[in-house]
N, CA, C and O of each residue as an XYZ file, in Angstrom:
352
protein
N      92.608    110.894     87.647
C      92.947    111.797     88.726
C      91.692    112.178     89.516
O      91.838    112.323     90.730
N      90.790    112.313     89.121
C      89.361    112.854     89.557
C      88.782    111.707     90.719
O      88.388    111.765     91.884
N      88.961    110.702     89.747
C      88.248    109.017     90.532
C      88.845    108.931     91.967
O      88.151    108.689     92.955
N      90.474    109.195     92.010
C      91.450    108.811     92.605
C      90.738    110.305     94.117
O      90.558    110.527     95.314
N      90.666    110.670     93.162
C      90.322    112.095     94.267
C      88.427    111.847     94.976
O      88.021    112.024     96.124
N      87.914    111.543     94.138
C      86.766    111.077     94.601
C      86.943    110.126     95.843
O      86.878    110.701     96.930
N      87.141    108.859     95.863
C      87.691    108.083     96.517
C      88.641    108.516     97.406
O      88.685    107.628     98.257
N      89.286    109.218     97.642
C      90.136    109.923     98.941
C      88.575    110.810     99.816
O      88.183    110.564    100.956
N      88.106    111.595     99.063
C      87.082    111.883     99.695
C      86.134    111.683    100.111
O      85.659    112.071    101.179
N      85.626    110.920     99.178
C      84.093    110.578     99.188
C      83.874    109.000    100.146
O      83.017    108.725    100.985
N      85.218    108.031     99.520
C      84.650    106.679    100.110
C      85.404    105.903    101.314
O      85.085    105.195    102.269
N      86.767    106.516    100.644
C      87.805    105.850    101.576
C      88.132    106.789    102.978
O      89.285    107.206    103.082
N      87.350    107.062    103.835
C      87.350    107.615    105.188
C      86.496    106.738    106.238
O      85.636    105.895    105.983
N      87.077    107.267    107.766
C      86.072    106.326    108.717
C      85.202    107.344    109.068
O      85.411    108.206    109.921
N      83.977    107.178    108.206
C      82.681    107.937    108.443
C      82.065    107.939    110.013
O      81.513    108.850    110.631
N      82.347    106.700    110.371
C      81.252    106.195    111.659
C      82.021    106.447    112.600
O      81.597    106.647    113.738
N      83.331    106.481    112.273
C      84.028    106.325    113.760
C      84.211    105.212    114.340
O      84.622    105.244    115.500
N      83.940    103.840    113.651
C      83.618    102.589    114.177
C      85.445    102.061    113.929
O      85.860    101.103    114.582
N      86.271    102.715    113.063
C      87.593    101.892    112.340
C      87.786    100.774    113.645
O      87.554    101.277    114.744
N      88.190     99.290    113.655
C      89.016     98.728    114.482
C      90.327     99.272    114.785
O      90.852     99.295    115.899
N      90.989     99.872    113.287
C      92.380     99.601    112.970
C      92.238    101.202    112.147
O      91.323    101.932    111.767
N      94.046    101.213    112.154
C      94.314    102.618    110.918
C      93.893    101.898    109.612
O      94.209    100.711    109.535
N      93.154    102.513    108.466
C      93.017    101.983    107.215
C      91.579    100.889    107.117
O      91.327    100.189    106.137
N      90.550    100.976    108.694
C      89.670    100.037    108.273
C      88.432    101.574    108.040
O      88.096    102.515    108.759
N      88.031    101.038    106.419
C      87.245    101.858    105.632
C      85.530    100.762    105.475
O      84.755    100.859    104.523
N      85.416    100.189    106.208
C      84.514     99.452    105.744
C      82.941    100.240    105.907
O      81.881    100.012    105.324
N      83.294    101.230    106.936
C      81.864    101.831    107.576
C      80.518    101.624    107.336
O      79.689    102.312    106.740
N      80.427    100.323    108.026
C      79.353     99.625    107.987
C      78.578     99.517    106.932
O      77.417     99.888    107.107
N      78.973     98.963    105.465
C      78.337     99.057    104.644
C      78.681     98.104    103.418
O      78.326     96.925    103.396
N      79.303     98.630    102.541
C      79.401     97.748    101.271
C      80.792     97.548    101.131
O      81.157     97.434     99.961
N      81.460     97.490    101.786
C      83.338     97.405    102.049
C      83.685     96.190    102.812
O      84.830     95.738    102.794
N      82.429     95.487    103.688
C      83.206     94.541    104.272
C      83.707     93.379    104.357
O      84.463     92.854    105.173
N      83.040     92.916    103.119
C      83.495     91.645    102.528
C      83.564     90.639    103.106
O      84.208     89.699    102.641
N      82.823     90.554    104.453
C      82.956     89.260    105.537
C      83.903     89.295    106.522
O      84.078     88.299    107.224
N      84.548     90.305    106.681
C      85.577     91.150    107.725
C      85.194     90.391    108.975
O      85.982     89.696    109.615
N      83.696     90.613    109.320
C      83.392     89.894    110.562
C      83.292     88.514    111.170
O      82.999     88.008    112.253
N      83.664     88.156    109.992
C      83.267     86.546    109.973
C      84.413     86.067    110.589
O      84.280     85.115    111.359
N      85.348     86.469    110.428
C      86.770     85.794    110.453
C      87.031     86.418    112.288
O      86.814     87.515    112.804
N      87.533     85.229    112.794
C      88.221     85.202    113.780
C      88.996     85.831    114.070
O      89.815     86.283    113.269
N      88.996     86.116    115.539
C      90.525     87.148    115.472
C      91.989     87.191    115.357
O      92.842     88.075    115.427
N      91.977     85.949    115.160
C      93.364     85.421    114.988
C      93.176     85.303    113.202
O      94.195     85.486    112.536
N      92.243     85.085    112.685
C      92.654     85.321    110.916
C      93.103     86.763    110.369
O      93.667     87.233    109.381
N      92.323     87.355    112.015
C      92.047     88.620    111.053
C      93.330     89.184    111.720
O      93.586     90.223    111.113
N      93.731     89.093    112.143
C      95.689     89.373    112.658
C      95.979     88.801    111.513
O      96.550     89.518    110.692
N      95.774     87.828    111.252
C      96.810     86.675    110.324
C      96.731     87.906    108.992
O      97.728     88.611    108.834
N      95.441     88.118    108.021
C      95.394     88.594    107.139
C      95.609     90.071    107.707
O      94.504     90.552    107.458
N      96.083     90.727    108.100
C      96.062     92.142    108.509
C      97.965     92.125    108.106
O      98.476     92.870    107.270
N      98.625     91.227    108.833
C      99.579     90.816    108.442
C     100.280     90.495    107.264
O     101.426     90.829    106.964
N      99.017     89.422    106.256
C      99.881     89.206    105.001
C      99.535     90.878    104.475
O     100.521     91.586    104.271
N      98.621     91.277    104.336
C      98.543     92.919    103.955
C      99.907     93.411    103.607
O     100.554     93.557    102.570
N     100.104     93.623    104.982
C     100.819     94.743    105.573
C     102.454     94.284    104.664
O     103.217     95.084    104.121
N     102.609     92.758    104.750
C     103.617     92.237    103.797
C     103.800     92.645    102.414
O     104.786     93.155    101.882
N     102.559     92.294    101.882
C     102.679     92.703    100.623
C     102.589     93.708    100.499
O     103.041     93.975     99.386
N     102.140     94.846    101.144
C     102.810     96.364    100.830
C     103.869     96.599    100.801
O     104.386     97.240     99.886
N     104.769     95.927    102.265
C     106.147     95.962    102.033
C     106.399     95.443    100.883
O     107.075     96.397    100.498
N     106.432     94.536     99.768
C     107.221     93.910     99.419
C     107.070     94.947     97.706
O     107.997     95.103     96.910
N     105.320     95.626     97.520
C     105.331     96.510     96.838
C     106.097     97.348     96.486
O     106.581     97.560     95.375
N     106.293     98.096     97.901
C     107.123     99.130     98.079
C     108.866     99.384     97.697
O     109.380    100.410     97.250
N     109.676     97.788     98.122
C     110.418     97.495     98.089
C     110.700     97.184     96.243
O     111.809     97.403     95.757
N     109.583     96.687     95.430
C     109.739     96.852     94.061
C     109.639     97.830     93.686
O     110.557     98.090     92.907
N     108.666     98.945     93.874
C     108.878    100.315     93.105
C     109.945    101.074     93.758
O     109.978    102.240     93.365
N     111.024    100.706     94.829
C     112.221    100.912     94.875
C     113.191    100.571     94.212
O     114.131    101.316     93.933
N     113.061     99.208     93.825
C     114.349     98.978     92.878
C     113.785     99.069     91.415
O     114.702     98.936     90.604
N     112.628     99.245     90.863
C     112.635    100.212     89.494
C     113.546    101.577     89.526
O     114.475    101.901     88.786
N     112.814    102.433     90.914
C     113.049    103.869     90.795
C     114.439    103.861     91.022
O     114.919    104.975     90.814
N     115.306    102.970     91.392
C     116.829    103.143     92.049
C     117.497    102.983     90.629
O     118.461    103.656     90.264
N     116.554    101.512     89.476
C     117.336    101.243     88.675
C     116.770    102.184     87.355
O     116.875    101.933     86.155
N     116.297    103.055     87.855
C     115.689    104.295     86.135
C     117.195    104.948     86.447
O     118.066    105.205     85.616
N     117.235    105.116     87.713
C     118.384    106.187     88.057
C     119.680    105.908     88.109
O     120.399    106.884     88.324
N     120.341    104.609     87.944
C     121.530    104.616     87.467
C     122.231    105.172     86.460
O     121.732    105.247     85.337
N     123.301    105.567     86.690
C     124.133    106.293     85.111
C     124.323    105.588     84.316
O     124.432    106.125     83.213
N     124.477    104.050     84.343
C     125.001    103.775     83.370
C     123.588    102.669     82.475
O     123.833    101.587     83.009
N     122.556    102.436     81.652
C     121.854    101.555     81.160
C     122.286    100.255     81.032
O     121.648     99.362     80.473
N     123.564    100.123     81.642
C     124.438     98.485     81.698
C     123.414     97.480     82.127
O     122.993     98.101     83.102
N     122.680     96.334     82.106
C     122.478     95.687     82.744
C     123.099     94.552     83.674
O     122.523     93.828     84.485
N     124.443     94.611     83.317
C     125.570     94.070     83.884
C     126.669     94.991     84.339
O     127.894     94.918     84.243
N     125.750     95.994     84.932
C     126.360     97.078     85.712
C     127.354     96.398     86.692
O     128.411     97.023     86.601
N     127.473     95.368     87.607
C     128.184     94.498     88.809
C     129.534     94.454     88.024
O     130.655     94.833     88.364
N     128.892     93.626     86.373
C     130.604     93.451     86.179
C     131.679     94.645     86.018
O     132.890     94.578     86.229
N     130.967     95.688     85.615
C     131.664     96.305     84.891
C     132.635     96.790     86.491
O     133.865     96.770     86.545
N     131.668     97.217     87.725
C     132.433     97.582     88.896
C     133.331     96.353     89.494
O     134.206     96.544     90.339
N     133.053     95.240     89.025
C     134.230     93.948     89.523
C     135.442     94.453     88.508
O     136.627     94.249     88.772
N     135.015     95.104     87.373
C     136.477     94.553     86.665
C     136.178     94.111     85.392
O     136.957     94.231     84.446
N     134.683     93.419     85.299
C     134.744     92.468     83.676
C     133.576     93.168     83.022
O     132.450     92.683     83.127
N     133.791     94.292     82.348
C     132.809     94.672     81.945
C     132.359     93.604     80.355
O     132.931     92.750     79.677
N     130.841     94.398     80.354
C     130.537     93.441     79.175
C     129.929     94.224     78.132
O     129.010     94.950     78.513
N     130.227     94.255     76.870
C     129.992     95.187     75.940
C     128.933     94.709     74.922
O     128.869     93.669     74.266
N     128.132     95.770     74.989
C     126.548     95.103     73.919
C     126.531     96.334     72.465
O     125.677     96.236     71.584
């Protein structure tokens, strides 16, 4: 919790004012990993797969949190609402 809080404060901000973008933390220093190197069309390209795989993150710790919260622990919850339930 502390680290997590460190890092909100301490590292992950745009110090310089330089951000290209929302979320660019690199501020001129030890974050940029070759950021500049890449063309601007990679760097769309990878800004993109990003932004995907957050979605697709997001979209999994949705269907955990949807499936903690079902009533019933069925894992063949479908059948049982078709009609064929299945008994373990």
């Amino acid at each position: 919790f502390l680290f997590i809080g460190f890092l909100e404060l301490g590292v992950m901000k745009d110090i310089t004012g330089t951000g290209e973008f929302v979320g660019d933390f690199r501020n001129d220093g030890a974050l940029d990993f070759g950021w500049d190197s890449f063309s601007p069309e990679e760097q769309e390209r990878k800004r993109a797969i990003e932004l995907n795989q957050g979605r697709a993150a997001m979209m999994g710790i949705l269907g955990l949190m949807v499936h903690e919260m079902l009533p019933s622990h069925d894992p063949y919850m479908i059948n049982a609402i078709l009609g064929a339930p299945v008994e373990f």
